[in-house]
C-alpha positions as CSV (number, residue, x, y, z in Angstrom):
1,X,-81.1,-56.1,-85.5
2,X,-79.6,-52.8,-85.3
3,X,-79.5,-53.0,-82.0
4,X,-75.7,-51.7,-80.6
5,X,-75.0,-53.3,-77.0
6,X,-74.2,-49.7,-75.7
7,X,-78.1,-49.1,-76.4
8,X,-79.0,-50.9,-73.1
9,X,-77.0,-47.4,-70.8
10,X,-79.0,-45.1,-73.5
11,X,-82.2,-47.0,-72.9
12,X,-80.8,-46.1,-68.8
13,X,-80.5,-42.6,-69.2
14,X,-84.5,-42.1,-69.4
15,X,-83.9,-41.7,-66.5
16,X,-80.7,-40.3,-65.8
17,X,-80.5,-40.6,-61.6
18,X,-81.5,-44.3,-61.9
19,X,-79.0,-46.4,-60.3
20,X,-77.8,-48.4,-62.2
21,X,-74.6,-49.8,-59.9
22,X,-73.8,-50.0,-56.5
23,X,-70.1,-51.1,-55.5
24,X,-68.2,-50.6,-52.3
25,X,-65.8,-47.6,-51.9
26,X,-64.7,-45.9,-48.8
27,X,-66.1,-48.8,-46.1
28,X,-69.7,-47.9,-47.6
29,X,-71.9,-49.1,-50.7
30,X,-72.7,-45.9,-53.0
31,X,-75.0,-45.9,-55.7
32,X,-74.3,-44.9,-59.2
33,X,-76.2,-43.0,-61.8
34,X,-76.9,-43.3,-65.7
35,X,-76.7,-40.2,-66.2
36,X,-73.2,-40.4,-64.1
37,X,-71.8,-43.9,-66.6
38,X,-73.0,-41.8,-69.3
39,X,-70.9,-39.0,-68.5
40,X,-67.5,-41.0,-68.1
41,X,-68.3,-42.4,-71.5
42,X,-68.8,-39.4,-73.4
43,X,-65.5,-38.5,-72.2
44,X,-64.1,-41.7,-73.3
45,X,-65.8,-41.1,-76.9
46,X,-64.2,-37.6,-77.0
47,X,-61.0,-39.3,-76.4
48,X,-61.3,-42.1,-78.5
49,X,-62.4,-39.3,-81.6
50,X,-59.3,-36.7,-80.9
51,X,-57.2,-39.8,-81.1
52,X,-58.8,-40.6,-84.5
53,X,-60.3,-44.2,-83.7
54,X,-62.2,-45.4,-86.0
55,X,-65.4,-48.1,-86.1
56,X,-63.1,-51.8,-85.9
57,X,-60.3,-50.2,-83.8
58,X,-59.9,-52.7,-80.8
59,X,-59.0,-51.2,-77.4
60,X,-58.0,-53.8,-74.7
61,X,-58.5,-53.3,-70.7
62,X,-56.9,-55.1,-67.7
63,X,-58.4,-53.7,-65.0
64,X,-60.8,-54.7,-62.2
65,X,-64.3,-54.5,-62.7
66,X,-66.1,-51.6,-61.8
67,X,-68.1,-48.9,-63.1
68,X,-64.8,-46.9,-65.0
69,X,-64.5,-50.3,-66.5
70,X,-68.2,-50.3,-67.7
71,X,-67.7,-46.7,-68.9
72,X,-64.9,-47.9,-71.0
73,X,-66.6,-50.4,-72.5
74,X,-69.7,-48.6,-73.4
75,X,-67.8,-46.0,-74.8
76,X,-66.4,-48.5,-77.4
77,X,-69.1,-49.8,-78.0
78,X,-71.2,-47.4,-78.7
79,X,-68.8,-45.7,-81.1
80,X,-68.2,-49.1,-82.9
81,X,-64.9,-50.0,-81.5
82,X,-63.5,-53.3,-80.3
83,X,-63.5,-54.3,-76.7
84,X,-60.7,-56.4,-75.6
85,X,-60.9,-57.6,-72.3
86,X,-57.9,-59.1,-70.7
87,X,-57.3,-61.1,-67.6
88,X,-56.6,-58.2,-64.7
89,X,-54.2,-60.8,-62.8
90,X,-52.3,-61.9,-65.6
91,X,-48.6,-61.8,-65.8
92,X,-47.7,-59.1,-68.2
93,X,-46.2,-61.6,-70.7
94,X,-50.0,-62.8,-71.4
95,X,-50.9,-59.1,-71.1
96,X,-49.1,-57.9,-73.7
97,X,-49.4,-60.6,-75.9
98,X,-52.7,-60.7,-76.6
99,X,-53.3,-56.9,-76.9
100,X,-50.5,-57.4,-79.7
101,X,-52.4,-60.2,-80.8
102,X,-55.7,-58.5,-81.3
103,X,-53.6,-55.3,-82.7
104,X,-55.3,-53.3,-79.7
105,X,-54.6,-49.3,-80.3
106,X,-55.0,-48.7,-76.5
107,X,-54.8,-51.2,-73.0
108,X,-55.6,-49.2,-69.6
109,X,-54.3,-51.2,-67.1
110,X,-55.3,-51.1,-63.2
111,X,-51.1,-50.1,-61.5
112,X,-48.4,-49.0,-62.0
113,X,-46.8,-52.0,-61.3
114,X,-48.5,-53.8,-64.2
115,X,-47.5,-50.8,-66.5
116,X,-44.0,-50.8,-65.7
117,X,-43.6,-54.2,-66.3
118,X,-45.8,-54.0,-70.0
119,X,-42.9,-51.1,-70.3
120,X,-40.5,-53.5,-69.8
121,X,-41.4,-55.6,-72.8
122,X,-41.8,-53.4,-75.6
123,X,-38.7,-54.9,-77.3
124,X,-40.4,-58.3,-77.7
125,X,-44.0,-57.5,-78.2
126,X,-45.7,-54.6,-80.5
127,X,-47.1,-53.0,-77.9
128,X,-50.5,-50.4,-78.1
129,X,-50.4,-46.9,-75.8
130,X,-50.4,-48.0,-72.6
131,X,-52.9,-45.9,-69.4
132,X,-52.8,-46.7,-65.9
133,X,-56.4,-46.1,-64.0
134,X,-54.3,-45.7,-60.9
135,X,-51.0,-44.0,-60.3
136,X,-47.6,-44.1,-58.0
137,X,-45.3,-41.2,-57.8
138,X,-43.1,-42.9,-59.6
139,X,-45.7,-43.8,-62.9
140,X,-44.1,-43.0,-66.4
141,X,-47.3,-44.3,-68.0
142,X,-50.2,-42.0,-69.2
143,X,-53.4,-42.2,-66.5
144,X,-56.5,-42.2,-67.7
145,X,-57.7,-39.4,-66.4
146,X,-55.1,-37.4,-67.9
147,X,-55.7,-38.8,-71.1
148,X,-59.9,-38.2,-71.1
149,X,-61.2,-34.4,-72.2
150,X,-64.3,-33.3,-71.1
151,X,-67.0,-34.7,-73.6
152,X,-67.3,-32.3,-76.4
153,X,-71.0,-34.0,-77.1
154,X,-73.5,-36.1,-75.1
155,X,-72.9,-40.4,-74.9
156,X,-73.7,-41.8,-78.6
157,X,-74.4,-44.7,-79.6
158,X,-74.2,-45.9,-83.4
159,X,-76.7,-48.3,-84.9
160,X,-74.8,-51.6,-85.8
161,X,-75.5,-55.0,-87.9
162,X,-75.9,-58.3,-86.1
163,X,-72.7,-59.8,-87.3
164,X,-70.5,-56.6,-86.4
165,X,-67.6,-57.8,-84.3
166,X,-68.5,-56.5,-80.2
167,X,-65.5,-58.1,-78.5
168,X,-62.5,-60.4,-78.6
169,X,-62.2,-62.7,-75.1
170,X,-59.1,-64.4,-75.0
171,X,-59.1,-68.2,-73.1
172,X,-57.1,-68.7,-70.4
173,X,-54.6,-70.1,-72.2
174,X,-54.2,-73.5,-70.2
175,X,-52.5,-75.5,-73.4
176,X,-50.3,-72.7,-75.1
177,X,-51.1,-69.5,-75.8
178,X,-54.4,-67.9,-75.2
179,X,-56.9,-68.2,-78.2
180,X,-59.0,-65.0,-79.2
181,X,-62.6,-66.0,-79.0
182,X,-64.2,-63.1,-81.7
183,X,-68.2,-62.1,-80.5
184,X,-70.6,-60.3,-82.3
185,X,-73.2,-58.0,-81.2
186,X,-75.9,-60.4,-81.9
187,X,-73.9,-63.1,-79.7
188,X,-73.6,-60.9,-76.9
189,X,-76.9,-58.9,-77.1
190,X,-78.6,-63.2,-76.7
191,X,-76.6,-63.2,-73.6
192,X,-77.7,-59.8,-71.7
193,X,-81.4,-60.8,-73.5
194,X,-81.5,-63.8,-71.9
């Protein structure tokens, strides 16, 4: 298998206006594109290449699900890179030490609330660049859309081997610490296969 989970949007974009999610914004459910999730995640990959990320780098996100999240993810994974995702409703204790923990390079987190208080405990945890996908006037962390350049070349997507590490899903951490469960593409690509 050479099969990279980030495949499945390329296989999408044969036909770019294909919706491919629908979520609820504004009182109304709108539709949204591959060609559209493509387009955020070339801008992700041109941001994860200018900050010289390279295949094995892990990235963490605490944020709610939705289609910047899938962006985000497809991004990484199509340029070989480590998703980590992590608990949006967490306290920031947990937050920030399992991004430590899995040596994260970046977290985007959902508020500014969440950010400040990750701020707050840079003394006792190694703590990876911190972006906020939403903003207050008062924000001192980085927002992602700040951070993202326009893509400086279409979404890519690089072949990978079975056993190449996808993700790293931390449990909930009910009897200590949360344990980092490592998956590899082949263990997630059964999943979406099945």
């Amino acid at each position: 298998m050479t099969a990279n989970l980030a495949h499945y949007l390329r296989r999408a974009l044969g036909d770019p206006s294909r919706a491919l999610y629908r979520h609820h914004d504004d009182g109304e459910w709108r539709d949204v594109e591959a060609g559209a999730i493509a387009a955020r995640a070339a801008r992700w990959q041109a941001a994860f290449r200018r900050e010289g990320y390279v295949e094995g780098d892990r990235v963490a996100i605490a944020a709610r699900n939705g289609v910047g999240w899938v962006a985000f993810d497809q991004a990484a994974l199509g340029l070989k890179l480590v998703v980590v995702p992590l608990y949006v409703d967490d306290n920031p204790d947990n937050i920030a030490w399992c991004a430590a923990h899995a040596e994260a390079r970046l977290l985007v987190v959902d508020t500014p609330r969440m950010a400040a208080s990750l701020a707050r405990l840079a003394g006792t945890h190694a703590l990876p660049r911190i972006l906020m996908a939403r903003a207050d006037d008062d924000s001192k962390a980085d927002l992602v859309e700040a951070f993202l350049p326009e893509a400086d070349r279409p979404f890519e997507v690089r072949d990978v081997s079975d056993d190449t590490l996808a993700t790293i899903c931390f449990t909930s951490g009910t009897a200590g610490r949360p344990k980092g469960v490592i998956l590899s593409q082949r263990n997630a690509g059964y999943n979406v296969e099945d």
